[in-house]
C-alpha positions in Angstrom: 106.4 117.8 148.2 106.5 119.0 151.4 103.9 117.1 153.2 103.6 117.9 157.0 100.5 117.5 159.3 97.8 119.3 157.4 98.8 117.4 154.1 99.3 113.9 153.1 98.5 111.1 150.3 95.8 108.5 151.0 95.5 105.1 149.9 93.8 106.1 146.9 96.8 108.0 145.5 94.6 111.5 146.5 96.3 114.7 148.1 94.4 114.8 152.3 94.2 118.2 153.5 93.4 118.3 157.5 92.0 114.4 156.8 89.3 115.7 153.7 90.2 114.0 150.4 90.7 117.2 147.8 89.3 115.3 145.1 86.2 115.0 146.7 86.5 118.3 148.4 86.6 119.9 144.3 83.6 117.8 143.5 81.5 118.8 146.4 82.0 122.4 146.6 84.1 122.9 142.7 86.7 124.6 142.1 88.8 126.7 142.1 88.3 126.9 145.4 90.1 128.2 148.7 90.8 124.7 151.0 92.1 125.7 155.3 93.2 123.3 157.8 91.7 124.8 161.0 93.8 122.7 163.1 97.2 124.2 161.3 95.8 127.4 162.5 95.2 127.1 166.0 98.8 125.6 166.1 100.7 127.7 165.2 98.4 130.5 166.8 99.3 128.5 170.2 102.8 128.1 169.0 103.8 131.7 168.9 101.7 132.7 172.4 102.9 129.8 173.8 106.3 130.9 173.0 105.8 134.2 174.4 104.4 132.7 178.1 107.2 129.9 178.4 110.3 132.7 177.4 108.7 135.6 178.4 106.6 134.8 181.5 103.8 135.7 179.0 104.6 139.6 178.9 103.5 140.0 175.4 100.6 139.1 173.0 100.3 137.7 169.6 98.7 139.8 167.2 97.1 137.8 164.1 98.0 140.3 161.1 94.6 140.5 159.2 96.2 141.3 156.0 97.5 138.1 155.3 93.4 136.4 155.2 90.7 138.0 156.9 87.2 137.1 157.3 85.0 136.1 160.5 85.7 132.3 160.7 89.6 133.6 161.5 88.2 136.1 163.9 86.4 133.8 165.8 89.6 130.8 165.7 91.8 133.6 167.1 89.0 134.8 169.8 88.8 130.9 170.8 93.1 131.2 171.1 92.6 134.1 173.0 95.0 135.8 170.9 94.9 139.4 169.6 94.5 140.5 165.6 95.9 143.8 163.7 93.8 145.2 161.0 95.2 147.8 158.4 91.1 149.3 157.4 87.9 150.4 158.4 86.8 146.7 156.4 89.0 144.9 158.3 88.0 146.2 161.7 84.0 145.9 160.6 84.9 141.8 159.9 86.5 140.9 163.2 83.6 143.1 164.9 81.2 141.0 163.0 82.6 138.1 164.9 82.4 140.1 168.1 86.2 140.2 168.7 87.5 141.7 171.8 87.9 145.6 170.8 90.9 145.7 173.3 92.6 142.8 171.5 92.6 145.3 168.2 95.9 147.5 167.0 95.3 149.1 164.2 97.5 150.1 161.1 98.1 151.8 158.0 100.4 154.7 156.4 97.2 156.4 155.8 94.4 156.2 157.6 91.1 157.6 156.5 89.1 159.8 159.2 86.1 157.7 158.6 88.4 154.5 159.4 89.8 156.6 162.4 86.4 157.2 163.9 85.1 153.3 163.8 88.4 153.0 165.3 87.5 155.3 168.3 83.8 153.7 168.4 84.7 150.4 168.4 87.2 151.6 171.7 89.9 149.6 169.9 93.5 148.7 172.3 95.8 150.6 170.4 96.1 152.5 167.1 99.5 152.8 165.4 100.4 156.5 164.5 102.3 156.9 160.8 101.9 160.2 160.3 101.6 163.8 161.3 98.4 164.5 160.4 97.2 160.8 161.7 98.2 162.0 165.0 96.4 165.1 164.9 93.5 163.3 163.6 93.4 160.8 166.4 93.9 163.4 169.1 90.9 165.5 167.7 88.4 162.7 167.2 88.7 161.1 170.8 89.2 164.7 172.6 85.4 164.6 170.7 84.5 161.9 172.6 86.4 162.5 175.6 88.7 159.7 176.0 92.4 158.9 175.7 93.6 156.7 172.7 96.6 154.3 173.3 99.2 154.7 170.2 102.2 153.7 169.0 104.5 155.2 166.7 105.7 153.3 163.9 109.3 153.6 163.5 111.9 152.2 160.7 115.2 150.6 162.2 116.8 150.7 158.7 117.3 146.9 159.1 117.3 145.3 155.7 115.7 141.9 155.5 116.8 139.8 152.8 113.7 139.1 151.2 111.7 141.1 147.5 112.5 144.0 147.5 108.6 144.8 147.3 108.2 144.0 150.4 111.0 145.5 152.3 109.7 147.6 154.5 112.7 149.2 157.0 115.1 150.2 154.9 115.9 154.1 154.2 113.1 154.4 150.9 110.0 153.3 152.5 106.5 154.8 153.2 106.3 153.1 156.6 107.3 155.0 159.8 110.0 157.6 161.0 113.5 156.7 160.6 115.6 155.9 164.1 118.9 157.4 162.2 117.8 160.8 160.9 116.1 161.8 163.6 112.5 162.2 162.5 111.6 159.5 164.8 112.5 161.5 168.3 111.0 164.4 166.9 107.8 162.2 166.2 107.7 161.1 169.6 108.3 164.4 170.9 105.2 165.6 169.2 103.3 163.1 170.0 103.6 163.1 174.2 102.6 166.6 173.6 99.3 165.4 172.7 96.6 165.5 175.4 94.5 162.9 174.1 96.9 160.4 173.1 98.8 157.8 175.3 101.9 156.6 173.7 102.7 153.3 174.7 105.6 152.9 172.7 106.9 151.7 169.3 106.1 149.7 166.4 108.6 148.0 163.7 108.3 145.6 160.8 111.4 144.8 158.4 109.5 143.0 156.1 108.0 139.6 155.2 109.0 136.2 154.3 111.8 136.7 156.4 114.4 133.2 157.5 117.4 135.2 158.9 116.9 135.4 162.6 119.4 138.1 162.6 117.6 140.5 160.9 115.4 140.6 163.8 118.2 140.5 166.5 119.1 143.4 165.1 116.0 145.2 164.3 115.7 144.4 168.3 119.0 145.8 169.5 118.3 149.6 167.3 114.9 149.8 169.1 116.2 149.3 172.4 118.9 151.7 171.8 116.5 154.0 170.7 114.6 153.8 173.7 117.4 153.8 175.8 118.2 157.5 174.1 114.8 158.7 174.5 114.6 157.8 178.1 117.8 159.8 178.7 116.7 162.7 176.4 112.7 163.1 176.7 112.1 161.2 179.9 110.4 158.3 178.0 109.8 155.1 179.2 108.4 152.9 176.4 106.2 149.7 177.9 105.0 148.1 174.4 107.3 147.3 171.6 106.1 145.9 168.5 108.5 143.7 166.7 105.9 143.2 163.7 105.6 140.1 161.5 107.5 138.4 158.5 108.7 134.9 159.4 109.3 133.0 156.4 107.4 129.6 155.1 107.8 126.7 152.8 106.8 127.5 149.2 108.6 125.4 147.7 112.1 123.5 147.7 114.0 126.6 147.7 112.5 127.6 150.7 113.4 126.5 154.7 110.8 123.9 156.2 110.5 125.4 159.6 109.1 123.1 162.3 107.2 124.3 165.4 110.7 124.6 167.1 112.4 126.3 164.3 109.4 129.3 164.5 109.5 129.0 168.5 113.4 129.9 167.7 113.1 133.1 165.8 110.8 134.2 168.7 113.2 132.9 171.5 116.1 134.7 169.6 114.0 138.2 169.6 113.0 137.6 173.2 116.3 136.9 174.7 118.0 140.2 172.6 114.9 142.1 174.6 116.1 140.9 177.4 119.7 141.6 177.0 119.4 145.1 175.9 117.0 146.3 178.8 119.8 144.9 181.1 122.5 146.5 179.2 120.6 149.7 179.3 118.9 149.3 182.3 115.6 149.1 180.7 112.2 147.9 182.3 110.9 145.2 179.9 108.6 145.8 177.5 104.9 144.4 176.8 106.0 142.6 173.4 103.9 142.0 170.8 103.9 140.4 167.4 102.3 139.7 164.1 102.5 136.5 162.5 100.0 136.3 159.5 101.8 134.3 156.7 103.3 131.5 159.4 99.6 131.5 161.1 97.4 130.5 157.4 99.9 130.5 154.6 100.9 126.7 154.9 97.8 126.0 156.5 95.5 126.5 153.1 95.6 125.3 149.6 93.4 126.3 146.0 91.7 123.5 144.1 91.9 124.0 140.1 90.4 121.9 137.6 92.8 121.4 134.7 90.8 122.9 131.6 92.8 123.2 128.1 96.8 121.8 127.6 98.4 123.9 124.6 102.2 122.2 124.3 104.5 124.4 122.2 107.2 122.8 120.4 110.5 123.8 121.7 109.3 126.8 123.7 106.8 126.0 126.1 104.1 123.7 127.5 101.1 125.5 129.2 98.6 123.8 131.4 95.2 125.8 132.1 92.8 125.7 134.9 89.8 127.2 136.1 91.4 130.3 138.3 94.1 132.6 137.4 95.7 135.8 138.7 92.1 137.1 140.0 92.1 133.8 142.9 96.5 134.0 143.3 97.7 137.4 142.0 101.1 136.7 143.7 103.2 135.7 140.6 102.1 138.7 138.2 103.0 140.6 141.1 106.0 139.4 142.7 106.8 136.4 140.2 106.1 134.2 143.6 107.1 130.9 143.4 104.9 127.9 144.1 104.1 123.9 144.6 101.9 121.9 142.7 100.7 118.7 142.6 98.1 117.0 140.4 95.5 115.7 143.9 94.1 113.1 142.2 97.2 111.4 141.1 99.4 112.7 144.3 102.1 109.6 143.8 103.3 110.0 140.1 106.7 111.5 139.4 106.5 115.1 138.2 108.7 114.6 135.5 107.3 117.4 133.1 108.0 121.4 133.3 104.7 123.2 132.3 103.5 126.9 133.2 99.9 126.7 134.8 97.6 129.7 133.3 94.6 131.2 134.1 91.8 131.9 132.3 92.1 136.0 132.1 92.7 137.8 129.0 96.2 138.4 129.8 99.2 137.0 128.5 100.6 137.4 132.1 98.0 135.4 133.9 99.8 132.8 135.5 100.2 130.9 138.1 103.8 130.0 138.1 105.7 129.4 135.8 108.3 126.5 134.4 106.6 124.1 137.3 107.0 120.0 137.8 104.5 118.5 137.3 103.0 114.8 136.3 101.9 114.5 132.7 98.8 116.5 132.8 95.1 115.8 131.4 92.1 117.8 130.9 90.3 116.7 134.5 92.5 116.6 136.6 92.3 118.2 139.9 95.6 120.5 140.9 96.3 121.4 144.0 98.5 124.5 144.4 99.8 124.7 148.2 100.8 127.1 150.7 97.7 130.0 149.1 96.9 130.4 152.6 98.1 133.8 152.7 97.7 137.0 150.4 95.4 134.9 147.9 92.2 135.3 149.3 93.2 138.7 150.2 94.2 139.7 147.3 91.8 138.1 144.8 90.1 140.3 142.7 86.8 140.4 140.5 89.0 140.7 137.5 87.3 140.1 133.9 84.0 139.7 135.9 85.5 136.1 137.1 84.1 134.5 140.8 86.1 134.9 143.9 86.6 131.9 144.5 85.3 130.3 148.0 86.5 129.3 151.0 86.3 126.2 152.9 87.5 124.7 156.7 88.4 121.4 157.4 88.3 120.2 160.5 89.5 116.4 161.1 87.7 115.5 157.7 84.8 117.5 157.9 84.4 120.6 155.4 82.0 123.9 155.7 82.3 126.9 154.1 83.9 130.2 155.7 83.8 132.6 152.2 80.2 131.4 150.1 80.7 131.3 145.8 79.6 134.1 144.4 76.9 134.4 142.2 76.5 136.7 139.1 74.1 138.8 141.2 77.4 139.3 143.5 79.2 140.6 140.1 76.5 143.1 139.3 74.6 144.1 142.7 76.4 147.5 142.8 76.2 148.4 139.1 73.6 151.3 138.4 71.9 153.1 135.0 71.5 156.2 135.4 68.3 157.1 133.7 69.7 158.9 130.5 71.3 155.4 129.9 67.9 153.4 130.5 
């Protein structure tokens, strides 16, 4: 198990998260049940900005990416870190204004942005939106010439980097629905288009390669074709691009298969991207950039855990042994999805030897509702607490109401102490939108 600061085993054989005991945790609040170490998350907030001020003479902002877990308690955390946040909807944006975050702290994404989420946009006088489209530049330049201002924009663009990481969530190479490709052309003419715009500011470019990413090459790379780029558009349109947005994806520790990155080894994907930024604008005689970035996975994903309760063990002769608990895919759709590999631990018996394979299910009516499959674990009992780790990211987010099944809550630990961020639903939460019409009454 990998057990860094936010996790460790206490003298009564019981999995700590951010000094709370999890058994105790699952009895006070139940389970399943969403656990965050809030001091893992201002870390490695300060880790990345703190990276960007030593290496880059702070020239740059980190940019929280919302996707990964969004709700007001992370808004207000990253207010308090006086870093900035992405968001990729109208939702998104209506949370972190809820928490009164700093509009001018706010980019904005998305390869299709509705007008509705276009125009809270403009309200809310957001920094920057990032244009992905045509018609999303139009769209933009319309709605604030309405309200007589000048929106900041970026254009997204697709280095045709390939990071070695699922192919689901690639999101640079040649077959993608992100951005305009550097190599065919379409992302000149997109910039051309856009400086003819009256009521949009380009700033400059935005790229992302893809997630879960431990290669610092791919990003050296991905570096060295934008600056090229923007060395040729200088020459050609008379461009001088002042933001570049390297995106997200650093990689973390799911399980043994995976890299454990310390706060160095993240501080040295950073440092590698900063120093090729500075290379290539002295190469091409570049002024340097406003950088930003968007660590979401690296910011929560180890920081937070889910709480199960083990419910029925069904052990099938020569084939399989499966181990149920109180969530499923509609708390951690990850593995019917991407087949997402995972930790687990039994938290109220954290020391014994996980000497038997099992596959954990869920409760759903679907034969694919797992958690992970062929899994070490401890010999099992109807009871016991698991703990699955690193859920910090794209669980939450993607949870679901599936087979009319609770969402499950969210808690933040703070040196020991617990309070919820996400409240349990209730079955008046399942239903409060449902309507008869009368002919059905």
């Amino acid at each position: 198990m990998n057990t860094r600061e936010t996790l460790k085993i206490n003298e009564s054989g019981h999995l700590e998260i951010g000094g709370a005991d999890t058994v105790t945790l699952a009895e006070e609040y139940g389970t399943p049940l969403y656990v965050f170490d809030e001091t893992h998350i201002r870390k490695m907030m300060r880790v990345f900005q703190d990276t960007i001020q030593d290496a880059y003479n702070g020239n740059g902002l980190v940019l929280y990416a919302s996707k990964a877990f969004s709700c007001k308690a992370i808004y207000a955390i990253a207010k308090q870190e006086g870093i900035g946040i992405d968001v990729v909807s109208g939702g998104e944006l209506y949370t972190a204004m809820l928490a009164d975050f700093p509009a001018e702290k706010i980019c904005m994404h998305g390869n299709n942005k509705l007008k509705r989420e276009i125009e809270y946009a403009l309200e809310c006088k957001i920094g920057t939106i990032v244009v992905d489209a045509y018609s999303e530049a139009n769209m933009i330049d319309e709605e604030a010439k309405k309200r007589g201002m000048i929106q900041d924009v970026l254009i997204r663009i697709n280095p045709g980097v390939e990071a070695h990481t699922h192919a689901y969530v690639q999101t640079a190479t040649p077959d993608s629905k992100f951005g305009f490709s550097i190599a065919d052309g379409t992302a000149e003419k997109m910039t051309a288009y856009v400086l003819g715009k009256k009521n949009l500011r380009l700033k400059g470019f935005h790229c992302h390669i893809g997630s879960q990413i431990f290669e610092k090459q791919s990003f050296v790379l991905a570096v060295q074709k934008n600056l090229k780029f923007m060395s040729h558009l200088k020459q050609t349109l008379g461009f001088v691009t002042e933001t570049l947005n390297m995106g997200g994806g650093f990689g973390i520790w799911y399980t043994d298969e995976d890299a454990k990155l310390d706060v160095n080894g993240y501080r040295g994907y950073l440092n590698a991207l900063i120093e090729t930024v500075k290379e290539g604008c002295s190469e091409y005689n570049l002024k340097l950039p406003f950088i930003t970035i968007e660590p979401g996975r690296s910011i929560v994903g180890e920081a937070g855990i889910t709480l199960y309760t083990v419910g029925a063990i069904k052990e099938i002769p020569g084939i399989r042994k499966y181990v149920a608990v109180d969530g499923g895919m509609f708390d951690n759709p990850r593995y019917a999805l991407y087949q997402s590999k995972y930790t687990a631990v039994l938290a109220n018996r954290a020391n014994e030897v996980p000497d038997e394979l099992v596959s954990i299910a869920g409760k759903c009516c679907e034969s694919g509702d797992l958690i992970g499959a062929n899994m070490n674990l401890p010999h099992a009992e109807t009871g016991d607490i698991l703990a699955v780790l690193s859920t910090g990211a794209y669980n939450y987010s993607m949870a679901s109401n599936y087979n009319r099944n609770f969402i499950p809550p969210a808690i933040l630990v703070n040196h020991g102490k617990a309070d919820y961020i996400v409240k349990p639903q209730t079955y008046g939460d399942l239903v409060r939108n449902d309507t008869l019409p009368e002919h059905l009454k």
